[in-house]
C-alpha positions as CSV (number, residue, x, y, z in Angstrom):
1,X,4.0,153.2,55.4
2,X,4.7,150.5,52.6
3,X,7.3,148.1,52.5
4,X,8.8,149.4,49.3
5,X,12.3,149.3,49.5
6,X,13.8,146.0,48.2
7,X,15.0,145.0,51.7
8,X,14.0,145.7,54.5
9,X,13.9,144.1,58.3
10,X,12.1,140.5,57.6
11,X,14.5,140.0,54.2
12,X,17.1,138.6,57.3
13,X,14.3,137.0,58.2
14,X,14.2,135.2,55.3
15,X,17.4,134.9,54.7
16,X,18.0,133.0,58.3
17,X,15.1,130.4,57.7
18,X,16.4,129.4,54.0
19,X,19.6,129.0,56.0
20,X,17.8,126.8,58.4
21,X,16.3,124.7,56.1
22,X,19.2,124.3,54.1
23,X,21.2,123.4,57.1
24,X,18.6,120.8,58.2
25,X,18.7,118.7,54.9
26,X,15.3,120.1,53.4
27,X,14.7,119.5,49.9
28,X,15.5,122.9,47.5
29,X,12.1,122.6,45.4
30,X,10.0,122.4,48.4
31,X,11.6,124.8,50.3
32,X,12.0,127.4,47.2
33,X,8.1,126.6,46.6
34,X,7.2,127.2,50.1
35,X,9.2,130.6,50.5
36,X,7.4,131.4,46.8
37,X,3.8,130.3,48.5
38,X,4.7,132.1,51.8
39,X,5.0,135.7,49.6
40,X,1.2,134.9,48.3
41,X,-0.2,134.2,52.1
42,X,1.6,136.9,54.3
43,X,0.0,139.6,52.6
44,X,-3.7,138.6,54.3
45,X,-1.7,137.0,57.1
46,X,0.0,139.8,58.3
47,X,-3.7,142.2,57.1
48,X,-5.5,139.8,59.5
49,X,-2.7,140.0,62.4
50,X,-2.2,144.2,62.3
51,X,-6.4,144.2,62.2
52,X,-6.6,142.6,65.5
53,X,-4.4,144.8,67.2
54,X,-5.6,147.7,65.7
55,X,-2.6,148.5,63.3
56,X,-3.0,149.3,59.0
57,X,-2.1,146.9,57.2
58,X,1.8,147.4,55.5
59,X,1.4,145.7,52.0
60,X,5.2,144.6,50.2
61,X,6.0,145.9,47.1
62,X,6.3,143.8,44.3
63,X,10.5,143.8,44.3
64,X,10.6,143.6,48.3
65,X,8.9,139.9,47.7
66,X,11.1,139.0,45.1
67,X,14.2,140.0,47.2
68,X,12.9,138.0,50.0
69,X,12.5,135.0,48.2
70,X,16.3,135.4,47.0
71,X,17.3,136.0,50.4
72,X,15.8,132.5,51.4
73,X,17.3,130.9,48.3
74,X,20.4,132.4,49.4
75,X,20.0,131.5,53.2
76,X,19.3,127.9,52.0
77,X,22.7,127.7,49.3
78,X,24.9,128.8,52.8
79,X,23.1,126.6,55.4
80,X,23.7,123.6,52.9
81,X,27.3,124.5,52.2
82,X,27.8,125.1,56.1
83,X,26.4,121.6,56.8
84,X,27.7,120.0,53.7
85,X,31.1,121.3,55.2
86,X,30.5,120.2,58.8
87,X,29.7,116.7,57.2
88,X,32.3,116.2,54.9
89,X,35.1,113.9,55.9
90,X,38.6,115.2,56.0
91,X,41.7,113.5,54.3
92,X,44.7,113.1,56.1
93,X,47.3,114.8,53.7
């Protein structure tokens, strides 16, 4: 079994962390690089973690890591604007 569809259950997973660092103030290039750096690591990661419990390894397809990293720089645009929102004073009309 491959991960070759473009999404598929961990893009949400994605997704919900961009959104959390977004929400929490972190800065877009680091975050964007980390998710980027993440895509590079899980691979042997995740080899390493399905060896010791006696699972194959699942590799990602090529598009399935780039829609993750979209998803977190998608999660990350919302969490700021939800914050940015929750912070921004209102005007009395």
């Amino acid at each position: 079994m491959t991960n070759a569809a473009p999404v598929d259950g961990w893009t949400a997973v994605h997704a919900l962390v961009g959104a959390g660092a977004g929400a929490i103030g972190l800065p877009a290039v680091p975050s964007l690089t980390l998710s980027i750096a993440y895509e590079f690591v899980e691979p042997p990661l995740e080899a390493a973690a399905r060896a010791a419990i006696g699972m194959p390894a699942v590799p990602e397809s090529p598009i399935n890591r780039i829609v993750d990293v979209l998803a977190g720089a998608f999660g990350y645009g919302l969490g700021a604007a939800i914050a940015y929102g929750a912070r921004r004073p209102t005007r009395a009309i």
